[in-house]
C-alpha positions in Angstrom: 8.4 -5.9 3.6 10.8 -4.0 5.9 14.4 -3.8 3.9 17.0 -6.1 5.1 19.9 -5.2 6.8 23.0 -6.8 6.1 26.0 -7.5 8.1 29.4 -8.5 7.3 28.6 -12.4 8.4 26.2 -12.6 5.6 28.6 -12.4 3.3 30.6 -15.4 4.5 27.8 -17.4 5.8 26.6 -19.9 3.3 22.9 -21.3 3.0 22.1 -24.4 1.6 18.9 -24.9 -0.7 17.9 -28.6 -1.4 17.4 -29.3 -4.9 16.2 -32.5 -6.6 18.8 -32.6 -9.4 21.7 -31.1 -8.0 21.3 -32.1 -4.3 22.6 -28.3 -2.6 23.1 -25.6 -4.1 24.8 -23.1 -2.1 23.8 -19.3 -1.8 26.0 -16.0 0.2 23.4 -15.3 3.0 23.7 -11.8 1.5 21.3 -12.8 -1.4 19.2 -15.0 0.4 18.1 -11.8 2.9 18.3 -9.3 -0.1 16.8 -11.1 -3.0 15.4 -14.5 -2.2 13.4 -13.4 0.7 11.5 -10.6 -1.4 7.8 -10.8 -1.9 9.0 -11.0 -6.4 11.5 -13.9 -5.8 8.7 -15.6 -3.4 6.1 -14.9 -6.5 7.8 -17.3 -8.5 7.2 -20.5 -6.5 3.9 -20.6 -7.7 4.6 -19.9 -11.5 5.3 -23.0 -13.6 8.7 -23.7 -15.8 7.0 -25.2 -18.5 3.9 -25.8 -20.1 4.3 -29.4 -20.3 2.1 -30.8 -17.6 -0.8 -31.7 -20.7 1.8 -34.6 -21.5 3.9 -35.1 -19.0 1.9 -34.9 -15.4 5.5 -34.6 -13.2 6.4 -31.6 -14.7 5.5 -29.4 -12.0 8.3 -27.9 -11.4 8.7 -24.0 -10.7 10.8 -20.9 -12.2 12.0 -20.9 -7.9 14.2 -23.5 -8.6 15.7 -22.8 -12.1 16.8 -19.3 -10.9 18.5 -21.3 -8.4 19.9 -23.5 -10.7 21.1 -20.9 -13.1 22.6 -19.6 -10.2 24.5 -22.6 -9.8 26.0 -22.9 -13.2 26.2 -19.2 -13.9 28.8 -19.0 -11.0 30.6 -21.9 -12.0 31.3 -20.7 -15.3 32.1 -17.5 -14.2 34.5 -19.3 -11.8 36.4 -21.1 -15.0 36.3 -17.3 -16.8 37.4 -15.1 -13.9 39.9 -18.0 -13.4 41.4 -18.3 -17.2 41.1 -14.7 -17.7 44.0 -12.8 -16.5 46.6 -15.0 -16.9 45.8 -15.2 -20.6 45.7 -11.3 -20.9 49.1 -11.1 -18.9 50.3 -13.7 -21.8 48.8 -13.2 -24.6 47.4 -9.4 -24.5 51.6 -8.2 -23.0 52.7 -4.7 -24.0 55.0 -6.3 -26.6 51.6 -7.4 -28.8 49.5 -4.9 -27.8 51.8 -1.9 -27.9 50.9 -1.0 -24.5 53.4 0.6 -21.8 54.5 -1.7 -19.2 53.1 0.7 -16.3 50.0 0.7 -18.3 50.0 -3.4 -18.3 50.0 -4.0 -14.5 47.5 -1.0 -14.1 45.2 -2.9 -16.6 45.6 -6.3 -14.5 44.7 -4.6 -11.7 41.5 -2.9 -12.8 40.7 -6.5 -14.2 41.1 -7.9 -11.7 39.1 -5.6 -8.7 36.5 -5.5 -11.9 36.4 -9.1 -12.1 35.5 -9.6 -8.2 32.4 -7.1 -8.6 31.3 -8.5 -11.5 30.3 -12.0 -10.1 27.7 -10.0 -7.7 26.1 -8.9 -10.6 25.9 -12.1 -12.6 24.7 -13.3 -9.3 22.4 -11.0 -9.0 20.8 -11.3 -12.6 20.8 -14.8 -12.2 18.7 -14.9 -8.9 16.1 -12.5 -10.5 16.0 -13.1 -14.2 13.0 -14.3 -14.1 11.0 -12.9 -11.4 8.7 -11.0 -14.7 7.7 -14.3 -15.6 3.8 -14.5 -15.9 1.7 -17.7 -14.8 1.5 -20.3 -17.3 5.3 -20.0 -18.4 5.7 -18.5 -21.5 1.5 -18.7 -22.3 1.2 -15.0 -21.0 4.2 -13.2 -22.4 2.1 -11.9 -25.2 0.3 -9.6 -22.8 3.4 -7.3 -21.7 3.7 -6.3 -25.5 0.2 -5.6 -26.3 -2.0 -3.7 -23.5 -5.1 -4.4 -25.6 -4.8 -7.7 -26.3 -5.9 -8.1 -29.4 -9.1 -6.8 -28.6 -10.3 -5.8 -32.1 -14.4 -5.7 -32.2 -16.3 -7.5 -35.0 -19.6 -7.3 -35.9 -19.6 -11.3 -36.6 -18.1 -12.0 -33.5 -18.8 -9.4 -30.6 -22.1 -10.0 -28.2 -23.1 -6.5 -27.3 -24.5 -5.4 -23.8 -28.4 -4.9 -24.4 -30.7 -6.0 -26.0 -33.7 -4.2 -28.3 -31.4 -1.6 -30.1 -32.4 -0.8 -33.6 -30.0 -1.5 -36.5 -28.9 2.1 -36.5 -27.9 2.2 -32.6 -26.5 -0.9 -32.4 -24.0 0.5 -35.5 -22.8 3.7 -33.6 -22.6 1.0 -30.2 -19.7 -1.3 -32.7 -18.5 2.5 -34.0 -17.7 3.5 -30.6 -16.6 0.1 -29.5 -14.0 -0.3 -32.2 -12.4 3.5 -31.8 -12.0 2.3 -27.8 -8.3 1.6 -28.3 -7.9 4.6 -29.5 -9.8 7.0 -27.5 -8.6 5.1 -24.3 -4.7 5.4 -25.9 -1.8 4.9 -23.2 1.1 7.1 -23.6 4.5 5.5 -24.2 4.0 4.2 -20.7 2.2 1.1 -22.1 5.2 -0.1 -24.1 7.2 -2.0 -21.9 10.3 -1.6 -24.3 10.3 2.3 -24.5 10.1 2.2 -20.8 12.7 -0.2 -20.1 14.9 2.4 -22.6 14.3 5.1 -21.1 15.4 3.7 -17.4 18.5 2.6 -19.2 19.3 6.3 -20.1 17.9 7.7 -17.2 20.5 5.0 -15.2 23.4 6.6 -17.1 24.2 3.6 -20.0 25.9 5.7 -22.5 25.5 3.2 -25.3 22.1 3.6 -25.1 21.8 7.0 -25.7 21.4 7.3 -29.0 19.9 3.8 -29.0 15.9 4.0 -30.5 15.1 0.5 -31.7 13.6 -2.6 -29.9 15.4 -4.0 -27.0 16.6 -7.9 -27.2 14.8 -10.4 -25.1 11.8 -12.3 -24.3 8.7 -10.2 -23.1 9.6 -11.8 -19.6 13.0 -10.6 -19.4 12.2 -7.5 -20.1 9.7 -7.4 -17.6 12.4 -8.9 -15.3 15.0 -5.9 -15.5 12.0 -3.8 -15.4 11.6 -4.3 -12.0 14.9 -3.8 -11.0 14.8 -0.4 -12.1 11.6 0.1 -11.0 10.5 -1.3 -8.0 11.5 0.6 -4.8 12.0 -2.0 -2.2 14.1 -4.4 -4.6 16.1 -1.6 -6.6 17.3 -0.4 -3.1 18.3 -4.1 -2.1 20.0 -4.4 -5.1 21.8 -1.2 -4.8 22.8 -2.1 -1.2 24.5 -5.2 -2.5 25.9 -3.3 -5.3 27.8 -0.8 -2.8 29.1 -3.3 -0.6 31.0 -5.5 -3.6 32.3 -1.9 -4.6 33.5 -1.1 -1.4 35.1 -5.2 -1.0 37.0 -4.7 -4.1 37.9 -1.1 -3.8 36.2 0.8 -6.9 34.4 3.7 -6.2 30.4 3.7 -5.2 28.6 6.5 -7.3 28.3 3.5 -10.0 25.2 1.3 -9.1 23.4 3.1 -11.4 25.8 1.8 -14.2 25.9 -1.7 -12.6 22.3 -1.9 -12.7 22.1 -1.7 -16.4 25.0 -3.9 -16.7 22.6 -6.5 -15.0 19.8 -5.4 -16.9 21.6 -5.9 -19.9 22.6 -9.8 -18.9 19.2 -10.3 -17.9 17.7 -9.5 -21.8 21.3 -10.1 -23.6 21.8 -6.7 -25.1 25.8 -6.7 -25.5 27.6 -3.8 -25.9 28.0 -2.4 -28.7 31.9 -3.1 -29.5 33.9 -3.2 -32.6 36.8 -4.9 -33.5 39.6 -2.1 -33.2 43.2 -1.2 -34.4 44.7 -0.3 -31.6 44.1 -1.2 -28.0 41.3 1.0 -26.4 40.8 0.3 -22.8 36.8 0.9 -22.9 36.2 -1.3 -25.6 38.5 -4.1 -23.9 36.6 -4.1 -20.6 33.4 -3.5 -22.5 34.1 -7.3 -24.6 35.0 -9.0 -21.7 31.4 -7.5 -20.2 29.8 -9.4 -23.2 31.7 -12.7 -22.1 29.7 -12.0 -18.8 26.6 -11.6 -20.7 27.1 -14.9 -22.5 26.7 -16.8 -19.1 23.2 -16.0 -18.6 22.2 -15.2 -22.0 24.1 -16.5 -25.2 23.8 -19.3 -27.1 25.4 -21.5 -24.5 24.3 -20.5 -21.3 23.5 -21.4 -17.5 19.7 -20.7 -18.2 19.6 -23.1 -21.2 21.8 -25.9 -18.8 19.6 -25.5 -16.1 16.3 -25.8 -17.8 17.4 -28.9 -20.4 18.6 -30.9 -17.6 15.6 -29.9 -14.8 13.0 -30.3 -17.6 14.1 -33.9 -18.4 14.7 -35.0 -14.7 10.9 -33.9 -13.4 9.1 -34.7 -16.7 10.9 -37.9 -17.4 11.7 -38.0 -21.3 15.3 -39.2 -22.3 17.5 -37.3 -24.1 21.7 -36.4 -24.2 23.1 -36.2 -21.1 24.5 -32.7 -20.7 28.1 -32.8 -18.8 27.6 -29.4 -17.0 30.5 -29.7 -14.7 33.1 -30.2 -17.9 30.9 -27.9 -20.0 30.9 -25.1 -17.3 34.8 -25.3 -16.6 35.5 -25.0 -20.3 34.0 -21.2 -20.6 36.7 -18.8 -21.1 37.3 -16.1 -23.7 39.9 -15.4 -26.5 41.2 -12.0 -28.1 41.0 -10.5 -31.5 41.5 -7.1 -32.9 42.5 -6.2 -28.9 38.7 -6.7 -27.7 37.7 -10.0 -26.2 35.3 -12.6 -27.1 33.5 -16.0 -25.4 34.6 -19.4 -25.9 34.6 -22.9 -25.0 37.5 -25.2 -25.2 38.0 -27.5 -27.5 38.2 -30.0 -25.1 34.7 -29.8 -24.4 33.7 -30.2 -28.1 31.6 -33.9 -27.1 30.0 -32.4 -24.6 28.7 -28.9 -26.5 27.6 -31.7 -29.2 25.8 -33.4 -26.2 24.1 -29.7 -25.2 22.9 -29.2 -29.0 21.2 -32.0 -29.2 19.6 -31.9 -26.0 18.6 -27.8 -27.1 16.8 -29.4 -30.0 15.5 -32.0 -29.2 12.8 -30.0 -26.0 11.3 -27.9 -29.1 11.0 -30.2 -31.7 9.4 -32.9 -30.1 8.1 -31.7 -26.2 6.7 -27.9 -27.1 5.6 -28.5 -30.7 3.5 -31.4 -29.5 0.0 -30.9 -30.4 -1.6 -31.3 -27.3 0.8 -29.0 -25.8 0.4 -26.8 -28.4 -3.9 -27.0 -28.1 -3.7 -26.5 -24.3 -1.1 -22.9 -24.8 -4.1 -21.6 -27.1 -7.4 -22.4 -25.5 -5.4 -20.9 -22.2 -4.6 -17.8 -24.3 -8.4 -17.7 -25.6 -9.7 -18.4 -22.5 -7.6 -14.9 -21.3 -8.7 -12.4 -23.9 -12.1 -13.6 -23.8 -11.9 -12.9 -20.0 -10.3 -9.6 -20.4 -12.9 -8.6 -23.0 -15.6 -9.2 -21.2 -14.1 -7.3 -18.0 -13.1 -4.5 -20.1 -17.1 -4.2 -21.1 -18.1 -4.4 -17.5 -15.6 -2.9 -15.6 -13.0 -1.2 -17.3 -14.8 1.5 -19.4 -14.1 4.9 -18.5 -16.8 6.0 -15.7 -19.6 8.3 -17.5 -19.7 5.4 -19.7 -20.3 3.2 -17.0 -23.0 5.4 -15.4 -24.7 5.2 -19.4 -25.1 1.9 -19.5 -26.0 1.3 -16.0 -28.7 4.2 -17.0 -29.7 3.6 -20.4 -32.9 1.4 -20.8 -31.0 -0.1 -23.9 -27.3 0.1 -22.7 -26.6 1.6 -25.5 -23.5 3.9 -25.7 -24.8 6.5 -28.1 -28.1 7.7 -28.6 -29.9 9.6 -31.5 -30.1 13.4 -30.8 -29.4 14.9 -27.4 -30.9 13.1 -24.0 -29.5 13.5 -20.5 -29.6 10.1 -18.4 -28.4 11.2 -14.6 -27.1 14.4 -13.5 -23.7 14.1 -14.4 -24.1 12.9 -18.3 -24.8 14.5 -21.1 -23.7 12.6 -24.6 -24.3 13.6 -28.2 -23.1 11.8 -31.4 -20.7 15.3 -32.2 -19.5 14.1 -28.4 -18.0 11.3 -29.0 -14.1 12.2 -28.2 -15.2 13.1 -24.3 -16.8 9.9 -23.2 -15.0 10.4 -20.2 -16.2 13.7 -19.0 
């Protein structure tokens, strides 16, 4: 697909996307050519929100929409943040508290403010494509991005060999072989979506995650999600095209998209930055909080993803539960300050309605994902999948002088007694083990 071009109309120009629960949903033209239009954005359509559809038959809804609609709220509560914001830092956070110098102040408004404008293209952003990793079948597939083998451990109870007629003693170094496949077939770091995903974040420049070796937060799928962004060619550059622009509208400079992307990686998997609670005011650590509070929109314990999905999953499937005020809920987000760093909040005047979201929250697992026919239909579905994939692995995926042995042996058996050539090319013997695919 040939990049998009943007022009300064885009950004102005509005496009209105029909949705069932909302009615429109407006979008900047910008993101429609740049990230709705892509071939990973498209994808989704066809990938379900739920796994519901064993009980409830109308829940057909797609993960198209709910980006959409976390698009939706994520701005408006960014709107009630980037509103609330610096009028409570001018009045709360004043040099007078904060031990700041008064030229210091209104140079710390200002960088708030010009960060404040870019900052909502990345939210949108991450919001738009935080879920274009999703595999089909909702969540039933996320197992397979953390575990390249799926499971496939070979039993003798259990595994149906290729062949038939070997002896007891070939068909034991057939299993031997069979078994050390992982192994002798072993990805490098590669295969481990969350050391990659790592090492794009340092590669990116995130300084906090340079001496960072542990597991990154987030669902399989979200990882998967900012994996692309880093990754793919066609919508990295997109991205970084929309990244420049905002940088040029609100006058910062434009050699950091690399740091914006993992700012957006970071919402999309909610890895906050690492912030402590300080003495004395330390302008890094203040703009790096209020970067959490951004976080917190798409992925905290009160979030536009979690609005979205509660209110869309019980308007397609049918089943009552709290109504969720997301107009008063997203209008109270705002943040308060401690210990000169900054931290996400709700008013208290929206305490009915976060009550109202709770219960809502709790009610979807308890009694919708937990029910047993639900439950049956995730596992035969997952089954189903690695029995697939084992069989395919047998047939197809071996490495290609094994291939050649069993389409040559008379027994299709993978090692052989003693020394026998079977082709021109193959030549295996039981101390060769460790080069099946030479």
């Amino acid at each position: 697909m040939a990049q998009a071009v943007l022009e300064d109309k885009d950004w102005s120009e509005i496009k209105q996307f029909k949705d069932p629960v909302y009615g429109y949903i407006p979008v900047c033209r910008a993101y429609v050519k740049s990230l709705i239009d892509t071939q990973l954005m498209q994808r989704i359509k066809g990938v379900a929100q739920t796994g519901l559809r064993p009980v409830f038959s109308s829940a057909t809804h797609d993960r198209f929409s709910h980006s959409l609609g976390v698009y939706k709220f994520g701005m408006e509560m960014y709107k009630s943040l980037a509103t609330k914001l610096p009028a409570y830092v001018k009045e709360k956070c004043c040099p007078e508290k904060w031990g700041i110098m008064w030229e210091s102040a209104e140079q710390l408004q200002r960088k708030l403010e010009q960060r404040l404008g870019h900052w909502e293209t990345l939210l949108s952003i991450a919001c738009l494509l935080h879920d274009i990793g999703h595999p089909i079948q909702s969540h039933g597939f996320e197992f397979l991005y953390d575990n390249p083998y799926l499971d496939m451990r070979y039993d003798r109870q259990s595994t149906t060999l290729i062949g038939e007629g070997m002896d007891d003693a070939e068909r034991e170094r057939v299993y031997n072989v069979l078994a050390d496949m992982p192994r002798l077939l072993e990805k490098t770091p590669e295969g481990n979506l969350s050391h990659e995903l790592l090492r794009a974040f340092k590669e990116r420049g995130d300084a906090q995650s340079q001496n960072f070796y542990g597991t990154l937060p987030g669902k399989p799928h979200e990882r998967m999600s900012a994996y692309y962004i880093f990754r793919d060619d066609e919508l990295r550059t997109a991205v970084e095209g929309l990244l420049l622009a905002s940088r040029e509208a609100n006058s910062l400079d434009t050699d950091g998209t690399g740091r914006d992307l993992c700012f957006i990686a970071r919402m999309i998997i909610g890895w906050e930055y690492p912030v402590r609670r300080q003495l004395e005011f330390n302008e890094e650590a203040f703009f790096d909080s209020i970067k959490n509070c951004v976080i917190h929109i798409l992925n905290g314990t009160i979030d536009a993803d979690g609005i979205d999905y509660l209110m869309r999953n019980s308007y397609t499937a049918g089943y009552d539960t709290s109504r969720i005020d997301s107009a008063r809920l997203c209008n109270a987000y705002t943040a308060y300050a401690k210990n000169y760093v900054m931290f996400p909040a709700f008013s208290k005047s929206a305490l009915s309605v976060l009550e109202g979201y709770m219960a809502a929250r709790n009610f979807e697992p308890k009694w919708l994902y937990s029910h047993h026919k639900v439950v049956y239909a995730d596992l035969l579905t997952k089954q189903l999948y690695k029995y697939i994939t084992r069989y395919l692995t047998d047939r197809i995926m071996l490495p290609p002088s094994m291939k050649q042995f069993l389409e040559l042996a008379p027994n299709s058996a993978i090692v052989c007694a003693g020394t026998q050539t079977f082709g021109k090319k193959l030549l295996l013997q039981e101390q060769g083990l460790t080069h099946l695919d030479t």
